[in-house]
mmCIF file of the N, C-alpha and C atoms, coordinates in Angstrom:
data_MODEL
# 
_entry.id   MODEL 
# 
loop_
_atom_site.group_PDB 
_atom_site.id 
_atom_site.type_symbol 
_atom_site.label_atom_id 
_atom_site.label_alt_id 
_atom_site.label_comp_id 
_atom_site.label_asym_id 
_atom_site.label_entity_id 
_atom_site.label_seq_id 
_atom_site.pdbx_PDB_ins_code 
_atom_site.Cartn_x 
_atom_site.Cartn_y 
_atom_site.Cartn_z 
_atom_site.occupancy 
_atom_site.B_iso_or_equiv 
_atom_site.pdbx_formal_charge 
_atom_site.auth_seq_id 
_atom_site.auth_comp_id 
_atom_site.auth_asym_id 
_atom_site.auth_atom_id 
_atom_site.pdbx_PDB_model_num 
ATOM 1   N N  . UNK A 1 1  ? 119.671 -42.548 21.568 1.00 0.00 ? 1  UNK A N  1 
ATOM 2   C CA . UNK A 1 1  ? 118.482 -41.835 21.965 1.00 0.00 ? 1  UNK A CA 1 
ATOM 3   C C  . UNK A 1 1  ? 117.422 -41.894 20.871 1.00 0.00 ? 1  UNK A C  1 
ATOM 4   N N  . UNK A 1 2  ? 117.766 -41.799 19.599 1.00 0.00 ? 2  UNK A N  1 
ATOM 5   C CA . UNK A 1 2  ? 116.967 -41.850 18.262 1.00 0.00 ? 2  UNK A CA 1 
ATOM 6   C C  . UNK A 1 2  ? 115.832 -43.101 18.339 1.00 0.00 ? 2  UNK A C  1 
ATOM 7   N N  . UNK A 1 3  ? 116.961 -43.841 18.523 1.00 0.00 ? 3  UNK A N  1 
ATOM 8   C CA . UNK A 1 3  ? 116.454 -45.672 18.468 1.00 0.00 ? 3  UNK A CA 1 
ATOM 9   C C  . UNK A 1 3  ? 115.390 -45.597 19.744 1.00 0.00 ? 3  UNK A C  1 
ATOM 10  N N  . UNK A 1 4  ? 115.486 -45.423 20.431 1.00 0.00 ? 4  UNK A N  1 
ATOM 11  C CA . UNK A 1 4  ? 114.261 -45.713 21.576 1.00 0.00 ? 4  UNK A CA 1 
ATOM 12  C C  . UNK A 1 4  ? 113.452 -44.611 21.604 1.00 0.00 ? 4  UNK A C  1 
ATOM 13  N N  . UNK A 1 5  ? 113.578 -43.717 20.893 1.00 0.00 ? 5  UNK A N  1 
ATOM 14  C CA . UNK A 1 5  ? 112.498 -42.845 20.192 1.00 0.00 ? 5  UNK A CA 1 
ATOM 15  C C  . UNK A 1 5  ? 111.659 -43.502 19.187 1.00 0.00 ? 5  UNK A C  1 
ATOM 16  N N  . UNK A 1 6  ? 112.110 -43.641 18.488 1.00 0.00 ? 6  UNK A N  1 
ATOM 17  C CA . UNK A 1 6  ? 111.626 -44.657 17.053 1.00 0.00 ? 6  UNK A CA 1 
ATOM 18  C C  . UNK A 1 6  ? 110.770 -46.026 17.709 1.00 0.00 ? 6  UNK A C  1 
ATOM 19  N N  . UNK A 1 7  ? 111.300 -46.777 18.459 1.00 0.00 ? 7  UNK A N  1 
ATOM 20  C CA . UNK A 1 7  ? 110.592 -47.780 19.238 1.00 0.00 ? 7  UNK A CA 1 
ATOM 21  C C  . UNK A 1 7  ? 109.716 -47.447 20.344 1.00 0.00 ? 7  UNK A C  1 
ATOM 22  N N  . UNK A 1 8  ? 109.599 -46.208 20.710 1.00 0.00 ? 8  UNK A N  1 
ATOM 23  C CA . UNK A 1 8  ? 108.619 -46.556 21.718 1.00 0.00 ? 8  UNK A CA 1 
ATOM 24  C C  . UNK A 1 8  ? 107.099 -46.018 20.600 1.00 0.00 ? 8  UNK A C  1 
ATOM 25  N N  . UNK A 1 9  ? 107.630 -45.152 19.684 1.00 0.00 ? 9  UNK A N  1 
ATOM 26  C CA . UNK A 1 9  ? 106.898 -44.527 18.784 1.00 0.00 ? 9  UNK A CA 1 
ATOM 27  C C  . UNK A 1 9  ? 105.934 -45.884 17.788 1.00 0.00 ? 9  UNK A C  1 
ATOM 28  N N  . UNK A 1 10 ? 107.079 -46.701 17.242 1.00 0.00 ? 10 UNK A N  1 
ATOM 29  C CA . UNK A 1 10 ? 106.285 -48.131 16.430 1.00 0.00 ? 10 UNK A CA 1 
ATOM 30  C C  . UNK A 1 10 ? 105.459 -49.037 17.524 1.00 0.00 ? 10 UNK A C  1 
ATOM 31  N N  . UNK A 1 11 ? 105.690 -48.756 18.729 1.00 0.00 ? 11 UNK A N  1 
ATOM 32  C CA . UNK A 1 11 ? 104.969 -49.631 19.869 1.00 0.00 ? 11 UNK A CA 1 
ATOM 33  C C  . UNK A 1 11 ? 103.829 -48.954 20.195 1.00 0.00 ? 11 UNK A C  1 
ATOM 34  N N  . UNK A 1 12 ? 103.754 -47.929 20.544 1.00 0.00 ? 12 UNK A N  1 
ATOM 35  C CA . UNK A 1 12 ? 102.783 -47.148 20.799 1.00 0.00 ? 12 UNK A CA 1 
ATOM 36  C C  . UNK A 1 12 ? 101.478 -47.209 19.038 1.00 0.00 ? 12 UNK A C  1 
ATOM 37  N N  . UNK A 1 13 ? 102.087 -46.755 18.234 1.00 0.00 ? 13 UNK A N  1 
ATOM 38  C CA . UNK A 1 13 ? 101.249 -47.411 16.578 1.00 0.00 ? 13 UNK A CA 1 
ATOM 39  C C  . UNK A 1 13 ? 100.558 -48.240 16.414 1.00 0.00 ? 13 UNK A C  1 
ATOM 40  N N  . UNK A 1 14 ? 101.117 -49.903 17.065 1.00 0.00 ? 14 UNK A N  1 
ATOM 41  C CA . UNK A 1 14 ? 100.914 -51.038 16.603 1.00 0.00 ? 14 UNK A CA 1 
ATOM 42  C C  . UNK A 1 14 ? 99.843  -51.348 18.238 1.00 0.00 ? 14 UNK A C  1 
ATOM 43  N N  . UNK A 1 15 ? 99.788  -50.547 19.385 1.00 0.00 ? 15 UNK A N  1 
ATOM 44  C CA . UNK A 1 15 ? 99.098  -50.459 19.712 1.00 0.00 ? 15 UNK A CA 1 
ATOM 45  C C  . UNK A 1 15 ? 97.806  -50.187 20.011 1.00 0.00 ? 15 UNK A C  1 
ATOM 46  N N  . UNK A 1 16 ? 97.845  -48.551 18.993 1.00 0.00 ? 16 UNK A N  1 
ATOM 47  C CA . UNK A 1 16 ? 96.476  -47.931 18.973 1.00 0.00 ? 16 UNK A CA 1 
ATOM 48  C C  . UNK A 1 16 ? 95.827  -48.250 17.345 1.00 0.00 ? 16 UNK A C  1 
ATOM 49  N N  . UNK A 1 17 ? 96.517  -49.125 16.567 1.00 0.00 ? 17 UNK A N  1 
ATOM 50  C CA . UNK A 1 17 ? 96.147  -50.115 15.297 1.00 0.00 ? 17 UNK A CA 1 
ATOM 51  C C  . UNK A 1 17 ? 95.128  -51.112 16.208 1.00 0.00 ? 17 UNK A C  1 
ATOM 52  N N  . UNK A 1 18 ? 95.876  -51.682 17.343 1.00 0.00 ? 18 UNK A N  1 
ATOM 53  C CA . UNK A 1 18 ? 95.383  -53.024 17.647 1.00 0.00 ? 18 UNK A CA 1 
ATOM 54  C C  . UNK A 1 18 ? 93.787  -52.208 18.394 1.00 0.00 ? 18 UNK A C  1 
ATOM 55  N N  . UNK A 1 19 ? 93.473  -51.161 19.229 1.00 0.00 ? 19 UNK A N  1 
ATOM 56  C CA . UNK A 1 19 ? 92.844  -50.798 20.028 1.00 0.00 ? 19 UNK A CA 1 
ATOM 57  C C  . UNK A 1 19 ? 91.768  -50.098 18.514 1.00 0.00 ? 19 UNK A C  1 
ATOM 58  N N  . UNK A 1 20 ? 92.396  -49.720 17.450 1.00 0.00 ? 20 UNK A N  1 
ATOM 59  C CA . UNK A 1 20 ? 91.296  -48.920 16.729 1.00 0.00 ? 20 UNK A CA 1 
ATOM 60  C C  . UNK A 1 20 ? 90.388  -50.231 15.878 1.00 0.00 ? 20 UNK A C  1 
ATOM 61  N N  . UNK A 1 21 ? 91.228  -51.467 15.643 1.00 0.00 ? 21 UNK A N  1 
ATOM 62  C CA . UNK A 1 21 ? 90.395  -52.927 15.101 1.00 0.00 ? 21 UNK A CA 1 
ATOM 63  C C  . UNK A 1 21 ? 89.457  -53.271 15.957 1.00 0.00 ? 21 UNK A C  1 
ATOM 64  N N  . UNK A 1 22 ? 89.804  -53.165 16.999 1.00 0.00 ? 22 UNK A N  1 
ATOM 65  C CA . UNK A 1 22 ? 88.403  -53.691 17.748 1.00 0.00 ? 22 UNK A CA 1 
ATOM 66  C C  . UNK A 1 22 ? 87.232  -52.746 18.331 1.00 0.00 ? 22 UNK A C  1 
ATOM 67  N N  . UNK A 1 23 ? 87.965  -51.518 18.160 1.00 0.00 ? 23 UNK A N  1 
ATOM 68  C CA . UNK A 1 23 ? 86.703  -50.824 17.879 1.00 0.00 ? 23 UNK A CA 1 
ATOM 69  C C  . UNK A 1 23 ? 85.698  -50.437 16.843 1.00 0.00 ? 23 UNK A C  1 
ATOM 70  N N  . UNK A 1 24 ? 86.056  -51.518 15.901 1.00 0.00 ? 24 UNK A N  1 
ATOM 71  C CA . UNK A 1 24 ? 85.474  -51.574 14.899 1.00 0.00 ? 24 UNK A CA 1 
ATOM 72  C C  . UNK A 1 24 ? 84.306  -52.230 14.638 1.00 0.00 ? 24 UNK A C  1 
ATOM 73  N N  . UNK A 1 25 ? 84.505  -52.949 15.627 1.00 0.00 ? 25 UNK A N  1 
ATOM 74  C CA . UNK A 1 25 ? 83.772  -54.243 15.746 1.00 0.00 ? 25 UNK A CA 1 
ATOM 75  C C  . UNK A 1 25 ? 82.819  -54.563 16.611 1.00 0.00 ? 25 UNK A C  1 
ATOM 76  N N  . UNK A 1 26 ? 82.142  -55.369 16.321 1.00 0.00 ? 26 UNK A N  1 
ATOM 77  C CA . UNK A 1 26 ? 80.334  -55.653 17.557 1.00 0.00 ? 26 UNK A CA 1 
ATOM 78  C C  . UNK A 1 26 ? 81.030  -57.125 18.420 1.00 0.00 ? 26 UNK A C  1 
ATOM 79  N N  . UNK A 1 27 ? 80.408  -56.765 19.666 1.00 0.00 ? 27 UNK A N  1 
ATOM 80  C CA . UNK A 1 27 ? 80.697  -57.835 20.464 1.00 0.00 ? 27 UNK A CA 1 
ATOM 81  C C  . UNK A 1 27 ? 79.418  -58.080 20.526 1.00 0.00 ? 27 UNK A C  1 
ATOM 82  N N  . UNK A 1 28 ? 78.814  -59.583 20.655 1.00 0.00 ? 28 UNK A N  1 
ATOM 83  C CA . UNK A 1 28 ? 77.590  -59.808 21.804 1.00 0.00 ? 28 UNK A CA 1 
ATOM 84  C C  . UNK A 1 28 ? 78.240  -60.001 23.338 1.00 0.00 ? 28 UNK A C  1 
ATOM 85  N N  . UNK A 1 29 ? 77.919  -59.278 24.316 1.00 0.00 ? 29 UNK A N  1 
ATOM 86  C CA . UNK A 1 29 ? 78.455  -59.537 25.810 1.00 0.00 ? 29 UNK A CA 1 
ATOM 87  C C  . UNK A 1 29 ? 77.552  -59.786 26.370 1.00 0.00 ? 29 UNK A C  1 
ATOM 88  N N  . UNK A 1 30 ? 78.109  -60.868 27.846 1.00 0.00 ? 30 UNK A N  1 
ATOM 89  C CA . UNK A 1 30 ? 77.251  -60.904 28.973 1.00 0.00 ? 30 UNK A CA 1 
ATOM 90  C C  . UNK A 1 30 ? 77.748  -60.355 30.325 1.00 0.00 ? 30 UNK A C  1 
ATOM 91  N N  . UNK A 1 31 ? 76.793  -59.942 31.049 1.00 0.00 ? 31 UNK A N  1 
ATOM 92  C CA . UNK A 1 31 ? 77.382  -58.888 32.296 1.00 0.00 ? 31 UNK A CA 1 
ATOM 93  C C  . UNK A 1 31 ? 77.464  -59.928 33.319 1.00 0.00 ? 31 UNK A C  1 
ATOM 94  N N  . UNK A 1 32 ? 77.622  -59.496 34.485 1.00 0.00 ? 32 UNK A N  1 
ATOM 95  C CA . UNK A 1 32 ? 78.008  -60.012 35.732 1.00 0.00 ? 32 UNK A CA 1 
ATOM 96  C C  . UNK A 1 32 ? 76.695  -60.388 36.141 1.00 0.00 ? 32 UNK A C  1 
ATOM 97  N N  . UNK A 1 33 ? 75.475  -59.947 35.604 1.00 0.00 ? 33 UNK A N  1 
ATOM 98  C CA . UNK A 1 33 ? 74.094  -60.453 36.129 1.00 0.00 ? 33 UNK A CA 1 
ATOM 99  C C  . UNK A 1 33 ? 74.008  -61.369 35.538 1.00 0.00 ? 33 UNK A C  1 
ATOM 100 N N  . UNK A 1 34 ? 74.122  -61.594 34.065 1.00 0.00 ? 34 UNK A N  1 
ATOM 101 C CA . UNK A 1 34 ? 73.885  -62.573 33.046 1.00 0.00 ? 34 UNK A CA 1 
ATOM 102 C C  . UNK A 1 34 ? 72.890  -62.140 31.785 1.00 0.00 ? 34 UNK A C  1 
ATOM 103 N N  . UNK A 1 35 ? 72.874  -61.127 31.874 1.00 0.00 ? 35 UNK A N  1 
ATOM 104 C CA . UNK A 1 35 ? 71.955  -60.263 30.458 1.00 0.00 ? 35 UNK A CA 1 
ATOM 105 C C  . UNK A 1 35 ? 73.060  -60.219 29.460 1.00 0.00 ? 35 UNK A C  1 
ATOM 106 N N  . UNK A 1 36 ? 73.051  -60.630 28.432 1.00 0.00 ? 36 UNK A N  1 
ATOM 107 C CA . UNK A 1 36 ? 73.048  -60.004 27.542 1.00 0.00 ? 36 UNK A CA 1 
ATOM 108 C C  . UNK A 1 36 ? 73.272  -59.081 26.169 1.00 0.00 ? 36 UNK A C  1 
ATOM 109 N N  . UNK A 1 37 ? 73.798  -58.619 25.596 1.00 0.00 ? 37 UNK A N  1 
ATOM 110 C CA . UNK A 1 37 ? 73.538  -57.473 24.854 1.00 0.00 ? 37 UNK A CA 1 
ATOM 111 C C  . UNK A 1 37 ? 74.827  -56.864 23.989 1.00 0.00 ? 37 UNK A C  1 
ATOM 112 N N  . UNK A 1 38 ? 74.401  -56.328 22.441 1.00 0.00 ? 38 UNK A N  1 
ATOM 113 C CA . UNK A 1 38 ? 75.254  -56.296 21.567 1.00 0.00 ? 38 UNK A CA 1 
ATOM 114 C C  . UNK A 1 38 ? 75.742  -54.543 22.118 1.00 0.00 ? 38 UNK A C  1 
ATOM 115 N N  . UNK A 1 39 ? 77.209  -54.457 21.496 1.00 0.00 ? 39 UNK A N  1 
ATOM 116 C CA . UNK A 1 39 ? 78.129  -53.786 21.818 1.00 0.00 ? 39 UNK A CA 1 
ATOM 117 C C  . UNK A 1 39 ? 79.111  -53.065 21.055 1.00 0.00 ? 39 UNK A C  1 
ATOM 118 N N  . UNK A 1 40 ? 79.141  -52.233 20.628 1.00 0.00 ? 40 UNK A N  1 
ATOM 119 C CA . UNK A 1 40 ? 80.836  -51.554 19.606 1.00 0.00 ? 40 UNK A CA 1 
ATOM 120 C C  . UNK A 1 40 ? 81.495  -51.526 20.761 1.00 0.00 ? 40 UNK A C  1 
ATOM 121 N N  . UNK A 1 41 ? 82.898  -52.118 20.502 1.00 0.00 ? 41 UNK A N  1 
ATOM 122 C CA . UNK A 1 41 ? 84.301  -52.397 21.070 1.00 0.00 ? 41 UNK A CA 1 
ATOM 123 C C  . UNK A 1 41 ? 83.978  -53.163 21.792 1.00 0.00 ? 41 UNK A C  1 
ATOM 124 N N  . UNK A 1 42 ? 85.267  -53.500 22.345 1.00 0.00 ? 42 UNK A N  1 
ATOM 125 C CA . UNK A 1 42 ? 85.542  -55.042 23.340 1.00 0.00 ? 42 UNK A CA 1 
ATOM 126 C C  . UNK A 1 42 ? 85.004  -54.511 24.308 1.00 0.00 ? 42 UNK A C  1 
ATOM 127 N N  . UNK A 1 43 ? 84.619  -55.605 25.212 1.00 0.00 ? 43 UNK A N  1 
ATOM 128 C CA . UNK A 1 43 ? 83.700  -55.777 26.489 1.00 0.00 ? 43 UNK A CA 1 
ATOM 129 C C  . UNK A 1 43 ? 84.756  -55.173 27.462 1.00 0.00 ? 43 UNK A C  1 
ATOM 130 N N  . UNK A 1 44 ? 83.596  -54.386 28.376 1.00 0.00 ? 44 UNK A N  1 
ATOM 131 C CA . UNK A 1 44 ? 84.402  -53.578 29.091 1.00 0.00 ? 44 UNK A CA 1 
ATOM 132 C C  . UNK A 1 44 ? 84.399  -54.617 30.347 1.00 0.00 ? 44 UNK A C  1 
ATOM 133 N N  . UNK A 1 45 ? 85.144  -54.159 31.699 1.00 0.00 ? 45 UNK A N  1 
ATOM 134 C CA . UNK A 1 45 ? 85.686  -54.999 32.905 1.00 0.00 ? 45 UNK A CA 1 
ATOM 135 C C  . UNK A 1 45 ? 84.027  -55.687 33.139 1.00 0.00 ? 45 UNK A C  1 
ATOM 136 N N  . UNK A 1 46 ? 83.801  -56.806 33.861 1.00 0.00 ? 46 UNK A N  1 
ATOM 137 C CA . UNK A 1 46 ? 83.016  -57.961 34.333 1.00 0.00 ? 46 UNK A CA 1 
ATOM 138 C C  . UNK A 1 46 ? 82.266  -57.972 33.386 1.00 0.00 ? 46 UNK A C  1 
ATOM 139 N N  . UNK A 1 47 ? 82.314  -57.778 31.785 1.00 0.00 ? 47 UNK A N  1 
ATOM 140 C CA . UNK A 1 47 ? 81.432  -58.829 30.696 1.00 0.00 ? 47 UNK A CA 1 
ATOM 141 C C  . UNK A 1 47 ? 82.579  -59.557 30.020 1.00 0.00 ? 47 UNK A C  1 
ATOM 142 N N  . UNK A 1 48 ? 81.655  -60.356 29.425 1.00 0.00 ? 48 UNK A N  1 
ATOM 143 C CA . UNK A 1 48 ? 82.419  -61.601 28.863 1.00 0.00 ? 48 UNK A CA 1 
ATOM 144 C C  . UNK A 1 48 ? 82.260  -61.804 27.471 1.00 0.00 ? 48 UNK A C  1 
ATOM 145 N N  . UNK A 1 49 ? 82.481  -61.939 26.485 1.00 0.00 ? 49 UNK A N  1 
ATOM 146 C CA . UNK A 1 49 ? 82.120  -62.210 24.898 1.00 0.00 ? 49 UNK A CA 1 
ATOM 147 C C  . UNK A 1 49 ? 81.948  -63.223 24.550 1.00 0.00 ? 49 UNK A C  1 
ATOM 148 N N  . UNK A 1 50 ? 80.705  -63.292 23.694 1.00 0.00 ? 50 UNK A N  1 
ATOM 149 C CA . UNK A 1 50 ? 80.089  -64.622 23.488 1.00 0.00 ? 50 UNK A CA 1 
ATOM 150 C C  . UNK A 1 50 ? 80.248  -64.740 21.893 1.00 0.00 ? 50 UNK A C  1 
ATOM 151 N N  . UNK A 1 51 ? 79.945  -65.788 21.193 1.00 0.00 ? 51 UNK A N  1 
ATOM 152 C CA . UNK A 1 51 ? 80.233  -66.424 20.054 1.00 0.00 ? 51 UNK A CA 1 
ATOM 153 C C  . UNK A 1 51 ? 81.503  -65.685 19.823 1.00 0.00 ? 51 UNK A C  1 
ATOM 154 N N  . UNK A 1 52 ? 81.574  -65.071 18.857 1.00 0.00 ? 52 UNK A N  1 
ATOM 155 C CA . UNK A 1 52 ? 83.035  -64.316 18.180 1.00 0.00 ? 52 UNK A CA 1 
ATOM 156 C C  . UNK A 1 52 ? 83.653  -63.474 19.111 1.00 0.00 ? 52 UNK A C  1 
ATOM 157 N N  . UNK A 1 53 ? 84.144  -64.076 19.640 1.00 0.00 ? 53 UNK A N  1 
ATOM 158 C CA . UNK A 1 53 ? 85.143  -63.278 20.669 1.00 0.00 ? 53 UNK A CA 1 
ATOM 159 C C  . UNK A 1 53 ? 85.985  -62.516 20.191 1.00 0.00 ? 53 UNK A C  1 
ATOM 160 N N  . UNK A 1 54 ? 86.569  -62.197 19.114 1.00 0.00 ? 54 UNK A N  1 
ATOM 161 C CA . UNK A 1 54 ? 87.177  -61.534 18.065 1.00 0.00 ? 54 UNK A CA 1 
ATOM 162 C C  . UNK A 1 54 ? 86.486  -60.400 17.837 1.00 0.00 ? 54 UNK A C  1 
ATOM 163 N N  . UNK A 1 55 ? 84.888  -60.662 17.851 1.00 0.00 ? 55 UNK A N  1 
ATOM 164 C CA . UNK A 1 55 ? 84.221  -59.521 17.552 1.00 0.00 ? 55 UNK A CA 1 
ATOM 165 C C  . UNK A 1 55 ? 83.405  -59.904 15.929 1.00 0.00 ? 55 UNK A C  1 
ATOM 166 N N  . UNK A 1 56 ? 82.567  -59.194 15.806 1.00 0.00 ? 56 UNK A N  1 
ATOM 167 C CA . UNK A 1 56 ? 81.523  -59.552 14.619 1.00 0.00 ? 56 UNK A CA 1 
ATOM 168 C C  . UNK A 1 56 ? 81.763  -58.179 13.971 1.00 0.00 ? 56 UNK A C  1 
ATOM 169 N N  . UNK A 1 57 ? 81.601  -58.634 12.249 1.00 0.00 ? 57 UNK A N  1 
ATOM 170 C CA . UNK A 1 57 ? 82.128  -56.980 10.995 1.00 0.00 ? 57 UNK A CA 1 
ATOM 171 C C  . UNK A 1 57 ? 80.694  -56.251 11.586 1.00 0.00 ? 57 UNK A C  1 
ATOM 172 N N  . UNK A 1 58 ? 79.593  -56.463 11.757 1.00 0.00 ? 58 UNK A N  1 
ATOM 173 C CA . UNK A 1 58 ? 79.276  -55.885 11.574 1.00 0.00 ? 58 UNK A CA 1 
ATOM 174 C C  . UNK A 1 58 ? 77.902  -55.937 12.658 1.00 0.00 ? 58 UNK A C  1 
ATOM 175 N N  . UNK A 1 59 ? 76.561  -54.982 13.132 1.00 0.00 ? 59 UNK A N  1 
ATOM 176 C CA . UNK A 1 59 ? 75.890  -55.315 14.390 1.00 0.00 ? 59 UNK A CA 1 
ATOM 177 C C  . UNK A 1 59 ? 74.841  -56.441 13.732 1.00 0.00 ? 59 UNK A C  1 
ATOM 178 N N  . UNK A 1 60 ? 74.296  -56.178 12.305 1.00 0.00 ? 60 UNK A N  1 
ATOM 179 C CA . UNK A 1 60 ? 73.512  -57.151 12.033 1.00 0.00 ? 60 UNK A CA 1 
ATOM 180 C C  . UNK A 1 60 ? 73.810  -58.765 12.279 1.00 0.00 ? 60 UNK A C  1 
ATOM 181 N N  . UNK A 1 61 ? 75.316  -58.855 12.267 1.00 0.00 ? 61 UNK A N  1 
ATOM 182 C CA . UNK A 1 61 ? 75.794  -60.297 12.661 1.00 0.00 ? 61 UNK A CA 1 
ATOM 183 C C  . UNK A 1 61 ? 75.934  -60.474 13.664 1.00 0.00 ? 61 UNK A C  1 
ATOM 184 N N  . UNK A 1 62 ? 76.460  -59.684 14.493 1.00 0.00 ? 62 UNK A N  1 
ATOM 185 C CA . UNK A 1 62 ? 76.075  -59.355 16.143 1.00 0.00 ? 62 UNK A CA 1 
ATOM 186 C C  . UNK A 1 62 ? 74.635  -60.322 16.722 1.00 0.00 ? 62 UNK A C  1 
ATOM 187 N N  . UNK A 1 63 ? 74.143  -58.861 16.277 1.00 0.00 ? 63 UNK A N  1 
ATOM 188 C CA . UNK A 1 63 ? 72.190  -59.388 16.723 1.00 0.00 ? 63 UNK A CA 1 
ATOM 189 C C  . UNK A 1 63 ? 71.636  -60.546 16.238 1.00 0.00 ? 63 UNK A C  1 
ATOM 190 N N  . UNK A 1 64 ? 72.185  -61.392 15.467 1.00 0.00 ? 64 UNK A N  1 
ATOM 191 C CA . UNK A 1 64 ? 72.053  -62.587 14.709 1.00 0.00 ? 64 UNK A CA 1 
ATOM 192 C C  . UNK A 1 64 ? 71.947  -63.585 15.406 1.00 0.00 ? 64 UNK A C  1 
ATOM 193 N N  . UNK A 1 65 ? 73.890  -63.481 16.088 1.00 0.00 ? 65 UNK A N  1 
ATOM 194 C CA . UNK A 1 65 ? 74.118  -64.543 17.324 1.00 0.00 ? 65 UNK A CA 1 
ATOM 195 C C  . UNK A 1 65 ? 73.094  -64.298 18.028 1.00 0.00 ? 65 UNK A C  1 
ATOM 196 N N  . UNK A 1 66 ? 72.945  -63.323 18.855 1.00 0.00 ? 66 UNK A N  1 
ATOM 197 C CA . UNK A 1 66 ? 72.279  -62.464 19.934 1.00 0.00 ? 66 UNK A CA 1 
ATOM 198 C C  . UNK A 1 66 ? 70.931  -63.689 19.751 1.00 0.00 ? 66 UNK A C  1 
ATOM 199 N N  . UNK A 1 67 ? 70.136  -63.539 18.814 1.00 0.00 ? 67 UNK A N  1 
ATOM 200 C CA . UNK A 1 67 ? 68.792  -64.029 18.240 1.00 0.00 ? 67 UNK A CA 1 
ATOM 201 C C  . UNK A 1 67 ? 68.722  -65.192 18.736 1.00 0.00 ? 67 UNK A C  1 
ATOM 202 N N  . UNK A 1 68 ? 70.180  -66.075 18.532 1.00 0.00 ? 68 UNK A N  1 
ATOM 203 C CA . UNK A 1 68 ? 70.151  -67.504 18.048 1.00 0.00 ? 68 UNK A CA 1 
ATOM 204 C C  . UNK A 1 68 ? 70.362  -68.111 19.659 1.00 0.00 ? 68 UNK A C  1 
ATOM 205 N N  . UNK A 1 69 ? 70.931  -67.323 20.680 1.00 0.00 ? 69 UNK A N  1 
ATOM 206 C CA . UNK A 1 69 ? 71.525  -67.624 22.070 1.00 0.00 ? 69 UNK A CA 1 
ATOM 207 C C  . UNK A 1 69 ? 70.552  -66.846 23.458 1.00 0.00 ? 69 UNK A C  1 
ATOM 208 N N  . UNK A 1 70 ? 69.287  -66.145 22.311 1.00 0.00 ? 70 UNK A N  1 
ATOM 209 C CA . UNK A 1 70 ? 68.377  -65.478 23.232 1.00 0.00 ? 70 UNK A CA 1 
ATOM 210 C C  . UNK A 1 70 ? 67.298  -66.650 24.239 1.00 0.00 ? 70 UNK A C  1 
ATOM 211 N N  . UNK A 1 71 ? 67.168  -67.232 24.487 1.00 0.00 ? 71 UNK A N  1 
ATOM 212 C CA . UNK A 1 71 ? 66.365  -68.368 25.053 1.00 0.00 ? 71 UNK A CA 1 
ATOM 213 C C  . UNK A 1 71 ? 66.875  -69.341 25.704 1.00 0.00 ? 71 UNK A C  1 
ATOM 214 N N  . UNK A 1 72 ? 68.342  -69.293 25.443 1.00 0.00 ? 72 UNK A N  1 
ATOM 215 C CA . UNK A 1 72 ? 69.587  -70.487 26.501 1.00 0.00 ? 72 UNK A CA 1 
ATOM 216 C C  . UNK A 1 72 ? 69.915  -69.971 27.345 1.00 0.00 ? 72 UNK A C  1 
ATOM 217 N N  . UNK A 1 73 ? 69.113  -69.948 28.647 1.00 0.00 ? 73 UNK A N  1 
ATOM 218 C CA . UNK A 1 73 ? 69.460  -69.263 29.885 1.00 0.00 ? 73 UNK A CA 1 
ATOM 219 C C  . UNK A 1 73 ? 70.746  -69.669 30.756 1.00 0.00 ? 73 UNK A C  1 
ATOM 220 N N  . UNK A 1 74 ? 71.286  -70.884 29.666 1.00 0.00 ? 74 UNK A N  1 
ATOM 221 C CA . UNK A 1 74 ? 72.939  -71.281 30.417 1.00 0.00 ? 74 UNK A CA 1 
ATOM 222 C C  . UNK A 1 74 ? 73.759  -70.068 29.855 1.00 0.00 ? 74 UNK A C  1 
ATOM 223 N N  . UNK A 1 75 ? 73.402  -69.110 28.533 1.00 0.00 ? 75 UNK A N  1 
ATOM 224 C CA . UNK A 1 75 ? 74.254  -68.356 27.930 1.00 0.00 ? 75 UNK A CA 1 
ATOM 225 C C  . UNK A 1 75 ? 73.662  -66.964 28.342 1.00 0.00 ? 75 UNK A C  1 
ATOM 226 N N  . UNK A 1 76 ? 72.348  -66.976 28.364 1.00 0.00 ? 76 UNK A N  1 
ATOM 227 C CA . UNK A 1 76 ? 71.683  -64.903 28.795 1.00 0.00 ? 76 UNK A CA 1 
ATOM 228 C C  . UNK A 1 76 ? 70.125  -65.556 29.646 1.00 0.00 ? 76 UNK A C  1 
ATOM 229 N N  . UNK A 1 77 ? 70.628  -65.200 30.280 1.00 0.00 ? 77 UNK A N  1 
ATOM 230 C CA . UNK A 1 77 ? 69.361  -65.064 31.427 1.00 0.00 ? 77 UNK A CA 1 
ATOM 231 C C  . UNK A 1 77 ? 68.172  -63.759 31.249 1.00 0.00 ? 77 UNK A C  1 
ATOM 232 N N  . UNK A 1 78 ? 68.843  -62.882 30.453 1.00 0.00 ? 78 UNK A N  1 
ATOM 233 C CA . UNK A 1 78 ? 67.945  -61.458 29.856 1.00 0.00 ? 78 UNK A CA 1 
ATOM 234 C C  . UNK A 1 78 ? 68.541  -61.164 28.506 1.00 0.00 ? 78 UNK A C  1 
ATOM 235 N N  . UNK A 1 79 ? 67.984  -60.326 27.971 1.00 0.00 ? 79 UNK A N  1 
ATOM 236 C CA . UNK A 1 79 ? 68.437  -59.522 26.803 1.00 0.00 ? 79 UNK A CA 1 
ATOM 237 C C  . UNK A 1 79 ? 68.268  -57.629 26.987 1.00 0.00 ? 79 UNK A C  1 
ATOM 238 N N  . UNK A 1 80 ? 69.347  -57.185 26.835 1.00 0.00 ? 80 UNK A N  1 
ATOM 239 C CA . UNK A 1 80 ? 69.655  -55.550 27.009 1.00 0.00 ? 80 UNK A CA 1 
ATOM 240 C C  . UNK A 1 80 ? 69.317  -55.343 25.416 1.00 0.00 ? 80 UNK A C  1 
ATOM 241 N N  . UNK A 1 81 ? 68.099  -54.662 24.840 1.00 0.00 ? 81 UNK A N  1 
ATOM 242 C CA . UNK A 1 81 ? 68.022  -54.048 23.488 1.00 0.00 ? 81 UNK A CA 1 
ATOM 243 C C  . UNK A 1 81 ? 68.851  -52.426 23.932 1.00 0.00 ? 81 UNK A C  1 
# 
């Protein structure tokens, strides 16, 4: 009983480790319309993550990409400030 105490406990840890890293982090996302727009934490249901899908340290590197992919309407058709 101990043991699958202990394991659901290190699973549950290494979970909300994995869920608190990426909320650390800036996404640039695009929506289901095709806009757009920088983000803290992973893209929620129908956006998609663009350049660093991993996520960017920080929003200034974020908005960087954002800058560099603002005018390629194959990648954002709008921009969400």
């Amino acid at each position: 009983m101990k043991k699958s105490v202990v394991a659901s406990l290190l699973v549950f840890g290494m979970a909300t480790a994995a869920f608190a890293a990426t909320e650390d982090k800036w996404f640039v996302t695009v929506d289901t319309v095709g806009n757009c727009s920088v983000g803290q934490g992973k893209p929620s249901a129908g956006q998609k993550a663009l350049g660093e899908t991993g996520g960017y340290a920080s929003k200034a590197d974020a908005k960087k990409y954002l800058e560099s992919i603002r005018n390629d309407e194959a990648q954002c058709k709008g921009v969400v400030e």
